[in-house]
N, C-alpha and C positions, 0 to 999 in steps of 0.2 A: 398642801400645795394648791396654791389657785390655776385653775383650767383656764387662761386667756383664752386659748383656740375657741372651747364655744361662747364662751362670754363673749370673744367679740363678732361671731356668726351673728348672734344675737341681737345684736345692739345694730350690725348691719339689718339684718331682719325690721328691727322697731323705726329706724330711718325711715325706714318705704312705709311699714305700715301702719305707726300710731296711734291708738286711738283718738280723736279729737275730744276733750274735755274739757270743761268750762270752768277748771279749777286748775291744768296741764299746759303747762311750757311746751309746744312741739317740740322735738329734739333741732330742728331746724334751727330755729328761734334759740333754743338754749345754748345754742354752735358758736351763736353772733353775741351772745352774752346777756342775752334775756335770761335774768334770775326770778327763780318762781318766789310768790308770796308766801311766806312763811304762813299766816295768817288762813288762806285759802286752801294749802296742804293741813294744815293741821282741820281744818273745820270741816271740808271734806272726807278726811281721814273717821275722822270720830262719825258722820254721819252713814259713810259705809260700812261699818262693823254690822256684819248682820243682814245689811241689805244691799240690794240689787242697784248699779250703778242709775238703771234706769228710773228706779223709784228714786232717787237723788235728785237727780240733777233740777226736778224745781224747786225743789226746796232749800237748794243750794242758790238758786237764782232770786229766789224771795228773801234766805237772809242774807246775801251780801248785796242787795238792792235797799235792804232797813238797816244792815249793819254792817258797812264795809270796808272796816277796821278793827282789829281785838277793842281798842280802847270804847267804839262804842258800843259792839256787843257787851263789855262789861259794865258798863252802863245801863244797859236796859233792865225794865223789869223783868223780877222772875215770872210772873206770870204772860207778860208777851212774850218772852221768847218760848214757852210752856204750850202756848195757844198756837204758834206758828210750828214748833215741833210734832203738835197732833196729827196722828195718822203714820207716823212714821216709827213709831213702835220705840220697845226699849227705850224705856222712859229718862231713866238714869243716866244713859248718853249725855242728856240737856241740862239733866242738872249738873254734871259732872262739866259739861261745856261751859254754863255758866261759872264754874269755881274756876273753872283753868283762866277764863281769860280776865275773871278777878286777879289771879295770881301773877297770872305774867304781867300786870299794868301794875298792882300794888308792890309786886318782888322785884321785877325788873326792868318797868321804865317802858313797859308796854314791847319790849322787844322779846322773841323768842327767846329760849336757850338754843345754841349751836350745836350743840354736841348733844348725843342719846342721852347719856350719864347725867346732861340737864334737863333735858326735856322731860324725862323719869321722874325728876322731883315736882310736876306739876299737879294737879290735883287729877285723877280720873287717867290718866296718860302711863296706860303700863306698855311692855317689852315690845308689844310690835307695833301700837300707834309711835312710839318714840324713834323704834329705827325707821318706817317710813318717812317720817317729818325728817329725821336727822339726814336721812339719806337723798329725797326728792328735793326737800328744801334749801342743804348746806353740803348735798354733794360729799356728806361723810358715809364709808364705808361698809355700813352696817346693812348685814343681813336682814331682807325683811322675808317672813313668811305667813301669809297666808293660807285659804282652802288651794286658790289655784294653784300656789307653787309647791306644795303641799304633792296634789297631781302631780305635777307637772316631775317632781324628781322623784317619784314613787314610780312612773313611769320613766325615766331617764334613765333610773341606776337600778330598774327592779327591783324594787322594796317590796319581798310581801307579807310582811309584819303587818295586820291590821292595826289601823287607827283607832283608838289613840295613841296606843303604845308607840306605832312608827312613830310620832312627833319629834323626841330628840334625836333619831339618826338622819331624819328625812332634812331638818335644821342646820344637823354637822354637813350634809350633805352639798346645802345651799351656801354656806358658808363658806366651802371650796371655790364654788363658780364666783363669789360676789367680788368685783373688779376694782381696782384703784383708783382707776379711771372712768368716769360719766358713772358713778353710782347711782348716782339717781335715775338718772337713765334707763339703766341697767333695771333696776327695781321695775320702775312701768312695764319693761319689758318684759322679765318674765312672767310680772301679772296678765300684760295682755295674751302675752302667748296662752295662759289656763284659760282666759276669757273666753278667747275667740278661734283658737286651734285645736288646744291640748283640752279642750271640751270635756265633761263627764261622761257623756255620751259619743259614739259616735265621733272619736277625735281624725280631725282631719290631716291623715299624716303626712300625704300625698303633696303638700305644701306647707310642710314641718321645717326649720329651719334646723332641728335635732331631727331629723327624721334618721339621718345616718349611725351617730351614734346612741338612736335611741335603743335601750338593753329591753325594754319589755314590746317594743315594736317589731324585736327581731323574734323574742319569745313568741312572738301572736298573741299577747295577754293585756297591751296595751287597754282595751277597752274593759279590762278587769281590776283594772288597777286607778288608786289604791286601795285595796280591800277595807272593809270595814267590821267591828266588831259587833256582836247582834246589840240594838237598841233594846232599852227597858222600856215596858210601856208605859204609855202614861199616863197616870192617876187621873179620875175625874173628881174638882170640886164642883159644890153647889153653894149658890148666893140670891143675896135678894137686895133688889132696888127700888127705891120709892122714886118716880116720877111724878111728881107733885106742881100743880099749879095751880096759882092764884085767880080768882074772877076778872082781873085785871090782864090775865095772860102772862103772869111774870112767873119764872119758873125758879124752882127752888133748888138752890146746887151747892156743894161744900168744895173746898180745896183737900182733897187725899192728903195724909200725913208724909211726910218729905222722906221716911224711909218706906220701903217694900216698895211692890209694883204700882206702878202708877205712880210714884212719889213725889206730891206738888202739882197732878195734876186737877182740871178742876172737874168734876164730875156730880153723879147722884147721889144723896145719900143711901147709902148699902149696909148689906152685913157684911165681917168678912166672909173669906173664900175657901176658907179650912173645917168650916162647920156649917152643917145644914138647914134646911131654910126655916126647923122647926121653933127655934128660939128669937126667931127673928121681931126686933121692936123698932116700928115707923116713930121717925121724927116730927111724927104730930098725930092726935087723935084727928083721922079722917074718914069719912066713905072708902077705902080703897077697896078696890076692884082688880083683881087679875089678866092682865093681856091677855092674848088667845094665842101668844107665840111665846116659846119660850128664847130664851139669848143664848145661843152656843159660841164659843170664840175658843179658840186653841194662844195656848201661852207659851215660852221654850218648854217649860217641864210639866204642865197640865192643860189637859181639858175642862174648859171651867161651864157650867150650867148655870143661868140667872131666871131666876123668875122676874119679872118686871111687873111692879103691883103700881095703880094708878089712879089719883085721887083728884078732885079741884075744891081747892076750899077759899071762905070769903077773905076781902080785904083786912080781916083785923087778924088772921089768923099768927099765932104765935109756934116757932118750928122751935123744938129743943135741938137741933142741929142744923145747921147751915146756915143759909141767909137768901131771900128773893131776889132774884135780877130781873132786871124789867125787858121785858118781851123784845123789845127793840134790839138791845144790849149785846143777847143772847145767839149765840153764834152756833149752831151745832155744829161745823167741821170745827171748833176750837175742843170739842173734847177728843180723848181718844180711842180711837175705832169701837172697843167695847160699848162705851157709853156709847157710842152714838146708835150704833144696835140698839141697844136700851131706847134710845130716843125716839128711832125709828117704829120699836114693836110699841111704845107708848101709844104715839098716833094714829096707831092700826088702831088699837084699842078705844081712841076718844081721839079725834080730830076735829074738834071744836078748835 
């Protein structure tokens, strides 16, 4: 049975205090029959997975300023939209962005699907990017949950089942409150409430719009909740990079293969990241010389160690992998964060 009474506290609550987003219909605006962009909830959707609204928003603002319709993001190359997603992690996002908005111009005429149960068939778009878009974009019905809301009714209904297991009762849970009316609404709403209230820390209950029937606020365990299960630690790899440059100053880079990490981005040529640095063969007989720093970078599931080895060699040189770019060309924010490490302890090394 759905709880209207705090669904609609709630959505009173998100009235007054919205977040302002550069991809968000104020509830205002959506009153008077401002329909949000299908387009700009789905592309924001996918760029938040994982990251911080704040680390978004310019990068949301650079691509719907290069591409500010599905039809010409699908349009674009893979590799600029590759080079504009760098730094922004989780690489398969982009390429998975890139297939969706192939798929909806080549399947369907450049229009979304309406419904979850379509948006689901798009390439990279599983269970909760499709109820968000279904639900912010077409105002269908579907539960979304995320980390906050996640909180947010681990706290509501005392959940103290650590995560991950809570996941499908904390879900059936959301599913009760999720309303018939302003879903999408509703959705921002109780995202913003984890955001900006129902905090991990420190939640501010004092100006809780659940403050009354919240069950773990009355326990005093609010700020405990929702529990977690111990993490596995994690594995460290070790790898090696050749930053290699021409007398010309043209630097020598490969495109990474289109599955695993990094996939399609453009970078140095390396070993992999699963074996150590002793077998390791540069893609050309050079001088190389060892940086004096080594590259540490943390991944979801490892800590990765790179040596970064560093050579210049003449104009006729021949690489058995990759190909020279010419100095001009060559962009170091277009790689991603690791490599640019790399690029960075390069030039400590020889800054010629």
């Amino acid at each position: 049975m759905k709880d209207s009474a705090l669904s609609a506290s709630l959505l009173g609550w998100y009235d007054r205090h919205a977040r302002s987003m550069p991809w968000r219909v104020p509830p205002a605006e959506r009153a008077r029959g401002v329909l949000p962009d299908p387009y700009r909830v789905w592309l924001s959707e996918v760029m938040l997975q994982q990251t911080t609204v704040a680390a978004v928003r310019d990068y949301f603002h650079r691509f719907t300023t290069r591409w500010p319709e599905v039809a010409a993001l699908a349009a674009a190359e893979d590799a600029e939209v590759m080079a504009e997603w760098a730094g922004l992690g989780y690489y398969a996002r982009a390429r998975n962005l890139l297939k969706g908005a192939r798929a909806v111009v080549a399947e369907h005429g450049g229009r979304f699907p309406e419904t979850r149960e379509g948006l689901l068939t798009l390439p990279g778009v599983g269970p909760y990017t499709a109820s968000a878009v279904a639900a912010i974009a077409f105002d269908e019905a579907a539960t979304v949950v995320d980390g906050n809301v996640e909180r947010v009714m681990a706290r509501l209904f005392l959940v103290e089942t650590p995560l991950p297991a809570a996941k499908p009762a904390l879900t059936r849970l959301a599913e009760t409150l999720t309303p018939e009316e302003r879903p999408g609404d509703y959705a921002q709403a109780v995202m913003d409430l984890g955001a900006t209230i129902c905090t991990p820390r420190k939640p501010a209950c004092g100006i809780c719009p659940w403050r009354e029937p919240c069950a773990a606020r009355a326990a005093g365990v609010q700020a405990e909740l929702p529990r977690r299960s111990p993490k596995a630690e994690k594995p460290v790899r070790e790898g090696t990079v050749w930053v290699c440059l021409r007398e010309d100053g043209a630097v020598l880079l490969e495109t990474r293969p289109e599955k695993g990490l990094l996939g399609g981005m453009l970078g140095f040529p390396g070993t992999d990241w699963d074996r150590g640095k002793t077998d390791a063969t540069p893609p050309l007989a050079a001088g190389w010389q060892a940086a004096p720093v080594e590259v540490r970078h943390t991944f979801t599931h490892f800590h990765l160690k790179l040596a970064v080895m560093v050579s210049r060699v003449p104009l006729d040189a021949q690489p058995a992998r990759g190909r020279f770019q010419p100095r001009e060309a060559f962009r170091p924010a277009d790689l991603p964060t690791v490599m640019r490490k790399a690029w960075e302890a390069a030039m400590a090394a020889d800054p010629r």
